[in-house]
C-alpha positions in Angstrom: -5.1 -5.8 -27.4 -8.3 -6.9 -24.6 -6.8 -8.0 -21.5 -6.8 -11.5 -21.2 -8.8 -12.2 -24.9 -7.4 -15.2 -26.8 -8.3 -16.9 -29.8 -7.7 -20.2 -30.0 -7.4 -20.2 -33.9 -5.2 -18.0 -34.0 -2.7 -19.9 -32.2 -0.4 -23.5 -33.0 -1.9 -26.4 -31.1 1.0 -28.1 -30.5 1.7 -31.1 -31.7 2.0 -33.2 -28.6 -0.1 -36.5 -28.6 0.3 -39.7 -26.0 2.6 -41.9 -28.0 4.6 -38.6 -30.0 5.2 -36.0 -27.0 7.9 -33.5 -25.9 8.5 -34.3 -22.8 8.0 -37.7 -20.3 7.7 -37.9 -16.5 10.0 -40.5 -14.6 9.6 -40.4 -10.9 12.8 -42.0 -8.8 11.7 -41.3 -5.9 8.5 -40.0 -3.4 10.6 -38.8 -0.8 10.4 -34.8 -0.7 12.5 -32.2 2.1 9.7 -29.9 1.5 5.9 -30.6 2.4 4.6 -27.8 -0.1 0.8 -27.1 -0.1 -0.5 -27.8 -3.1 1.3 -30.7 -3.9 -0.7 -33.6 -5.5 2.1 -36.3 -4.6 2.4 -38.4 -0.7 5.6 -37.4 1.2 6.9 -41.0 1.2 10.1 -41.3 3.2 11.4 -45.2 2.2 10.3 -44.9 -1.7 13.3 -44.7 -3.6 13.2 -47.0 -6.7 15.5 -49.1 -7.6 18.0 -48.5 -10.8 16.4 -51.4 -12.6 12.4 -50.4 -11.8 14.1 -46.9 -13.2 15.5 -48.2 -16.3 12.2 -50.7 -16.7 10.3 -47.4 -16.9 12.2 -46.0 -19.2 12.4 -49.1 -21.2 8.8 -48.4 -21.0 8.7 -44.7 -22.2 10.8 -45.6 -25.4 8.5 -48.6 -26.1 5.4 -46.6 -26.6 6.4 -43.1 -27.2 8.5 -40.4 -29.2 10.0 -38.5 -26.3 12.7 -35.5 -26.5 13.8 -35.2 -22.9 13.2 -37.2 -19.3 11.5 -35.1 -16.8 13.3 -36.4 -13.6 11.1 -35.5 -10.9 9.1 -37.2 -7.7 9.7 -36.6 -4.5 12.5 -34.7 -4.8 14.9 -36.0 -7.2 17.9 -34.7 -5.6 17.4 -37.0 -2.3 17.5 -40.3 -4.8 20.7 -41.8 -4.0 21.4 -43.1 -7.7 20.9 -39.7 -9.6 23.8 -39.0 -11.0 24.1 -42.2 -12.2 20.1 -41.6 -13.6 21.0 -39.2 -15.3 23.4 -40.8 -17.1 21.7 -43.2 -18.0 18.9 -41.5 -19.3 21.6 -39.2 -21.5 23.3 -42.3 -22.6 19.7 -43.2 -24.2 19.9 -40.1 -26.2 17.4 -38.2 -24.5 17.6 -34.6 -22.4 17.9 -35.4 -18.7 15.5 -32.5 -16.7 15.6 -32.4 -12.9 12.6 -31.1 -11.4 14.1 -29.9 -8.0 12.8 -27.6 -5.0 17.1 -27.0 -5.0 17.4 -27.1 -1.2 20.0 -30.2 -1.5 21.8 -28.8 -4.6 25.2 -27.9 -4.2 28.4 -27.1 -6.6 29.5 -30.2 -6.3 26.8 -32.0 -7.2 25.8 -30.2 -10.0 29.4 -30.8 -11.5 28.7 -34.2 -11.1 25.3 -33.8 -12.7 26.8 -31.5 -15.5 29.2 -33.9 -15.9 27.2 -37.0 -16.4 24.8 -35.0 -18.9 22.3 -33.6 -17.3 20.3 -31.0 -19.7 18.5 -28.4 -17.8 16.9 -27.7 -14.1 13.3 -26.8 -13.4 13.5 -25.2 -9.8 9.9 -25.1 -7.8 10.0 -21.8 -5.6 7.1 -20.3 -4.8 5.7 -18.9 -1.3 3.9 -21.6 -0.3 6.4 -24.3 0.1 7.2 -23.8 3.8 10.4 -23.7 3.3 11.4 -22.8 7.1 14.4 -24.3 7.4 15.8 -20.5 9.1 14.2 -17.5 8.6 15.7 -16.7 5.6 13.0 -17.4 3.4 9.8 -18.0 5.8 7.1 -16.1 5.2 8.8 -14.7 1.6 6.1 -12.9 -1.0 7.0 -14.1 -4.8 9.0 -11.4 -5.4 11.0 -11.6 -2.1 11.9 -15.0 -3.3 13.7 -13.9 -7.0 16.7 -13.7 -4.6 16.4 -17.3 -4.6 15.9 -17.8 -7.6 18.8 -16.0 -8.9 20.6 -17.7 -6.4 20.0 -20.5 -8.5 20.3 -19.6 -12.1 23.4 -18.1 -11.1 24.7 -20.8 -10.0 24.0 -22.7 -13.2 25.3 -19.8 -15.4 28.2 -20.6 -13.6 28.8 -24.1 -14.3 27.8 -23.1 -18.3 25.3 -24.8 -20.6 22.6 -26.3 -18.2 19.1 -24.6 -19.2 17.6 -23.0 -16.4 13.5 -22.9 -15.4 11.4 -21.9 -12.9 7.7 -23.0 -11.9 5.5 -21.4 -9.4 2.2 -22.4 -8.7 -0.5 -19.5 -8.8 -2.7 -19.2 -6.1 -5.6 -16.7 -5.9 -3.7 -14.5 -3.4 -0.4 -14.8 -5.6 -1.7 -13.8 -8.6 -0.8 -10.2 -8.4 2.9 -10.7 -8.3 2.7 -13.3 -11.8 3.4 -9.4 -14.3 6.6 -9.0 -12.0 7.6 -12.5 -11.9 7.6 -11.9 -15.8 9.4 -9.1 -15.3 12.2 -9.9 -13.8 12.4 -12.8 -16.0 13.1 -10.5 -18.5 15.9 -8.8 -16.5 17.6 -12.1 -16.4 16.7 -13.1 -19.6 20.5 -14.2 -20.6 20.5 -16.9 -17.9 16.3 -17.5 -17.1 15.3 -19.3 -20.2 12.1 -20.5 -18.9 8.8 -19.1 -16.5 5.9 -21.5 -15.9 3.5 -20.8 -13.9 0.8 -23.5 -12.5 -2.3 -22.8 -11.5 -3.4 -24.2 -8.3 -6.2 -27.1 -8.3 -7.5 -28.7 -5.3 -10.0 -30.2 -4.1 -12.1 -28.4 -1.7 -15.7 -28.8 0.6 -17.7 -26.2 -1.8 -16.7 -27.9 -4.8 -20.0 -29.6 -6.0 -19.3 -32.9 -6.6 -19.0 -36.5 -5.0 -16.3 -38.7 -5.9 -16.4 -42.0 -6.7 -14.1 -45.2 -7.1 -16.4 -47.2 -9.6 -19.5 -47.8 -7.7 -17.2 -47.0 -4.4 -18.3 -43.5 -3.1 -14.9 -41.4 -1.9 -14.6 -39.0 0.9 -13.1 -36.1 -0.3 -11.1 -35.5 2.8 -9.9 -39.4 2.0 -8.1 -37.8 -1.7 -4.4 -36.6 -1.1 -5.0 -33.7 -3.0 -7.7 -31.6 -0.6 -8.0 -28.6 1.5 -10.3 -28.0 4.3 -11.2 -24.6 3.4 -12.3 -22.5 0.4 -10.1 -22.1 -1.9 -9.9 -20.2 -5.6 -9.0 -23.1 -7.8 -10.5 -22.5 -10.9 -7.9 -19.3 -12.4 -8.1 -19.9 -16.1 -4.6 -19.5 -18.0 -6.5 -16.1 -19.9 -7.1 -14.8 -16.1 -3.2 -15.1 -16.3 -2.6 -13.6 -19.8 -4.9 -10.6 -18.6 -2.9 -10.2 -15.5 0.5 -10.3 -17.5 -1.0 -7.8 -19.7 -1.5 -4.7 -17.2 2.5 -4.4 -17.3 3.3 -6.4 -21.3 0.5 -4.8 -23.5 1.7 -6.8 -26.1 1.9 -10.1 -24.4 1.0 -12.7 -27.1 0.9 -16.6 -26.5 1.7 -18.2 -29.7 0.7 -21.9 -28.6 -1.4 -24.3 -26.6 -2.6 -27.8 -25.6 -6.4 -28.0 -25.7 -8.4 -29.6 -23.0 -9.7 -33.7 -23.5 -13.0 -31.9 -23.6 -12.5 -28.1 -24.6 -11.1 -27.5 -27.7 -10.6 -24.0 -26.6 -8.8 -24.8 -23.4 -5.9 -23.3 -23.1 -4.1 -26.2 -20.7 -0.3 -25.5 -21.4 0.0 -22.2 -23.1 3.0 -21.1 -24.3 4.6 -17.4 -24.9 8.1 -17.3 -26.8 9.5 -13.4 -26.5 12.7 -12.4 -28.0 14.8 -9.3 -26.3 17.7 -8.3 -23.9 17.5 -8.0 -20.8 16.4 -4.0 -20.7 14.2 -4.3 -23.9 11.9 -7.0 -25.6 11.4 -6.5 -29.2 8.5 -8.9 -30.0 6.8 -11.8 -29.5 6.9 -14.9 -31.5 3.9 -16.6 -33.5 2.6 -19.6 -34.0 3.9 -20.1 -37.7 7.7 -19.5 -35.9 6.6 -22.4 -33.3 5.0 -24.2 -35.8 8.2 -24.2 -37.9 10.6 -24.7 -35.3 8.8 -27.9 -33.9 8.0 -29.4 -37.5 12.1 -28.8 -38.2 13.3 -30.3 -34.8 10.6 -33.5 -35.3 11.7 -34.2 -39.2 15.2 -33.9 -38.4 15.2 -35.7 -34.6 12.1 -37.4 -35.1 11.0 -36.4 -32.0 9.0 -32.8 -31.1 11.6 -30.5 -29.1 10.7 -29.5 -25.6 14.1 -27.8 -23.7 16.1 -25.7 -26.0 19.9 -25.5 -25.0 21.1 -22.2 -23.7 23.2 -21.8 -26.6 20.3 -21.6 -28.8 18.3 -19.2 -27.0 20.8 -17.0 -27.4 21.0 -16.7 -30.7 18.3 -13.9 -31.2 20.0 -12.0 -33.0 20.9 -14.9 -35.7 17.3 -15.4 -35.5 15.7 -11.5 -36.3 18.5 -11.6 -39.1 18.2 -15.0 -40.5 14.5 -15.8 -40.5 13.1 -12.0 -41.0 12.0 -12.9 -44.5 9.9 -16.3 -44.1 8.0 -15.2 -40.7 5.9 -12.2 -39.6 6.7 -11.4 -36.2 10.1 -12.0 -36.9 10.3 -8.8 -38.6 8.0 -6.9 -36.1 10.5 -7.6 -33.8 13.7 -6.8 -36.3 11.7 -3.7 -37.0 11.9 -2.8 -33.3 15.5 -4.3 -33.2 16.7 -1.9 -35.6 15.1 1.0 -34.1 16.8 0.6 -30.5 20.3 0.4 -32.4 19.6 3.4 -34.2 19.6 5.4 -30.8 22.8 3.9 -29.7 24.5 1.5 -32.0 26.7 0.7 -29.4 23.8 -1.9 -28.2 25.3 -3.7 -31.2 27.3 -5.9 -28.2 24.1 -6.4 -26.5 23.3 -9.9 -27.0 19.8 -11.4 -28.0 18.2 -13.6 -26.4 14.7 -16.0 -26.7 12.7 -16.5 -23.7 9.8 -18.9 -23.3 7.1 -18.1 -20.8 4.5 -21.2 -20.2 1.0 -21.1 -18.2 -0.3 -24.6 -17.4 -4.4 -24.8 -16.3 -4.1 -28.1 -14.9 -7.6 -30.6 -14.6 -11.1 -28.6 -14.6 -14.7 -29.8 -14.1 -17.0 -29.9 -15.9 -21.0 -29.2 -15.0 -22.0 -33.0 -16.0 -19.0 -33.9 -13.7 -16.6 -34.7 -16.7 -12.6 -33.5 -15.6 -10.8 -31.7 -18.6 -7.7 -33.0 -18.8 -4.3 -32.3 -21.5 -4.9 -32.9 -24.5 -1.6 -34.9 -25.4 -0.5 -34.7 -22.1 3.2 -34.1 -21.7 3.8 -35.2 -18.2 2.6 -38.8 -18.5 4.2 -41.7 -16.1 4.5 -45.2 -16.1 2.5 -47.0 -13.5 1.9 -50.8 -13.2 -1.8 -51.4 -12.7 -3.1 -53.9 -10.2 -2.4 -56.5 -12.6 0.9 -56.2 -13.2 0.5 -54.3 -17.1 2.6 -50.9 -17.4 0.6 -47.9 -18.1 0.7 -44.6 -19.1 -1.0 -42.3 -16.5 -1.6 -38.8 -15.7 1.4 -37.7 -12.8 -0.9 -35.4 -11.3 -3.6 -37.6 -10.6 -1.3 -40.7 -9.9 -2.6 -40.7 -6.3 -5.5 -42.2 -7.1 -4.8 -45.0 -9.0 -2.1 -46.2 -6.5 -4.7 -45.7 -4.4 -7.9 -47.0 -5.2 -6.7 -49.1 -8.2 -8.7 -46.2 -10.9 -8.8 -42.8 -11.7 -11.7 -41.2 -10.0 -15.0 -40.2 -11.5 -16.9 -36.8 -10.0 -20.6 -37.0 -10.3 -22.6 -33.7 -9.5 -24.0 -33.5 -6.2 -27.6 -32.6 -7.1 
C-alpha cells in the first residue's frame, strides 16, 4: 500500500448533512484557563451563558436537525458554573452529553457528578502547544512526553467506568513526526482510549495570498482572531497524515470521510476504525462495516451514531465472530485473529477491542479565493445573527460573524 495514496471511491462518505448530523456543537461558555496557540475562539473571561440561552440553543438544535450527541465545548466547559446541571439536561433530552475539555479543572469529584448526571464521553485537548505552564510539569513537553497526561486522564475515567474516552491534538508542521507514535500508543491503551483525532493546524498567516474582506469592507488580517505573525505550515492535507501513520502501520486504511463544500475528493474528517488488543491489531474496518453500522444505528435511532459506548467497543471479539460472514475485512481480521490464538490459545482471555482513529483537514483555499469547508459539517452552532434569527454557523469560523456581522470572503491578492 503507497504511503499516503487514498481513493476517495473507495471509501463511505458519511452520511452527515446540516439538518441529519452525528454530532452538534453547544458552546456554554468562552472563558478558557488555557490560552492555546492555535485556537480559533476569544479568551472571554465574563461569557458564561445563561441556563435558559443554553436550553434556547438546544431547543434550537432539535428544531432543525437529527443529532446523536451534544458536543459541550467553548471556552472551557468545565469553568461553566451550571455544567453538571447541562449535562443533565441535555441527557434528559435523549441525546449523548460530550465535554470537550483541556482537563486542568477536572477532578474525581466532579466527574462523579458528571457520571452521575449522564454525561457520555470526554474529548481531552492535549497537545504541546497549549502553554500549559502552570509548574513545570508539563512546560515545554514534546507529544509523546505528554501521553503521561493523557493516561493520566483515561485512567481516571476507566476508573469511574463507562464514560468514552478521546483525545484531540492539533498537528503542527513541527509535530507531525510524533502523529505514528501517538497512534501507537493509542493502541497500547486501546481498552480504555477509544478515540485519536488529530487536527490539522489552520491559520492565517502574512504569506498567505489573499485579502480579506467583510462585504465590500477590506479586513486586516492581523484584525482576524485567528492569525499569526509569522510563517507557518498550515496547509498539511489529512493524506500527508495517512502517509505519516503509514511508515510504522503499513496497513493503515481509513474506511470513511466528509468531502470538502468544494472538493469532492477532500478528505475533511477522515475516519479509521481498527480492531485489536492492546499488543496486536488484526485489521482494519471498511467502509461497507461503517456503512452498515451507521445505516443500523440511523433506522433504529433515527439519528446517525457518532460516540460509541465503551461497552460496545469492546465487543471485538463478538464482532470478528458474529459479522465474519456478511463483511470483508471482518474476516481479514478473524483470519489474523485466529492465527494469533493458534500460537497461544491462552490469548483466548485477551479481550478485543474497536478503536477509531479520526483526521480532520479543517477550511482550505482555494486559488479563485473560494474556502473549502465540511461537507455536512458536524460541528455546527447556533448563533443569532444581527437581527435576532438563530442560525446554524460553522464553530470554527464563529469569530467572524460575531465580529463583523458575516463570514469572511478571501479574494486573491493579484
Amino acid at each position: 500500500m503507497e504511503l499516503g495514496i487514498i481513493n476517495s471511491t473507495d471509501l463511505y462518505r458519511l452520511p452527515w448533512t446540516l439538518p441529519d448530523n452525528g454530532i452538534s456543537w453547544l458552546e456554554p461558555t468562552a472563558r478558557c484557563n488555557l490560552n492555546c496557540y492555535g485556537c480559533y475562539r476569544k479568551n472571554i473571561k465574563d461569557s458564561h451563558k445563561s441556563m435558559e440561552q443554553v436550553k434556547h440553543e438546544l431547543d434550537v438544535f432539535q428544531s432543525l436537525r437529527k443529532t446523536d450527541c451534544i458536543s459541550i465545548a467553548g471556552g472551557e466547559p468545565l469553568l461553566y458554573p451550571n455544567i453538571v446541571e447541562l449535562v443533565a439536561e441535555i441527557k434528559s433530552r435523549g441525546l449523548k452529553p460530550i465535554i470537550n475539555s483541556n482537563g486542568i479543572a477536572l477532578t474525581k469529584e466532579l466527574l462523579h457528578e458528571l457520571k452521575e448526571a449522564g454525561v457520555f464521553g470526554f474529548t481531552f485537548h492535549i497537545d504541546s502547544k497549549q502553554g500549559r505552564g502552570r509548574g513545570p510539569q508539563w512546560e515545554g513537553k514534546n507529544e509523546l512526553e505528554l501521553n503521561e497526561l493523557r493516561l493520566y486522564y483515561a485512567e481516571m475515567l476507566a476508573a469511574e467506568g463507562g464514560i468514552a474516552c478521546s483525545f484531540n491534538s492539533t498537528v503542527y508542521g513541527d509535530t507531525l513526526q510524533y502523529v505514528p507514535e501517538l497512534v501507537n500508543w493509542a493502541q497500547k491503551h486501546i481498552d480504555i482510549v477509544h478515540t485519536m483525532v488529530f487536527i490539522l493546524f489552520r491559520y492565517i498567516t502574512p504569506d498567505l495570498p489573499y485579502d480579506f474582506y467583510a462585504g465590500d469592507k477590506k479586513i486586516e488580517f492581523d484584525e482576524i482572531h485567528y492569525h499569526s505573525n509569522k510563517e507557518e505550515i498550515t496547509n498539511l492535507m489529512s493524506p500527508q497524515i495517512v502517509a505519516e501513520i503509514r511508515k510504522k502501520f503499513p496497513e493503515f486504511s481509513p474506511a470513511a470521510f466528509l468531502n470538502g463544500t468544494h472538493k469532492a475528493d477532500d478528505f475533511k474528517w477522515l475516519l479509521t476504525e481498527r480492531i485489536g488488543t492492546k499488543d496486536k491489531i488484526f485489521g482494519y474496518l471498511n467502509n461497507k462495516f461503517i456503512e452498515m453500522v451507521m445505516e443500523f444505528y440511523h433506522y433504529r435511532n433515527d439519528r446517525y451514531l457518532s460516540y460509541a459506548s465503551p461497552k460496545t467497543l469492546s465487543l471485538g471479539r463478538a464482532t470478528l465472530f458474529n459479522l465474519w460472514g456478511i463483511n470483508k475485512s471482518v474476516r481479514k481480521a478473524l483470519k489474523k485473529y485466529l492465527g494469533y490464538l493458534a500460537v497461544n490459545p491462552f490469548r483466548i482471555f485477551k479481550k478485543v477491542y474497536m478503536q477509531s482513529i479520526m483526521i480532520i483537514q479543517p477550511v482550505d483555499f482555494m486559488p479563485n479565493g473560494d474556502q473549502s469547508m465540511c461537507d455536512g459539517c458536524p460541528d455546527i452552532t447556533v448563533w443569532k445573527d444581527r437581527n435576532g434569527k438563530d442560525q446554524l454557523v460553522w464553530s470554527c469560523r464563529l469569530e467572524e460573524p460575531m465580529q463583523y456581522g458575516v463570514f469572511l470572503k478571501t479574494v486573491p491578492k493579484n
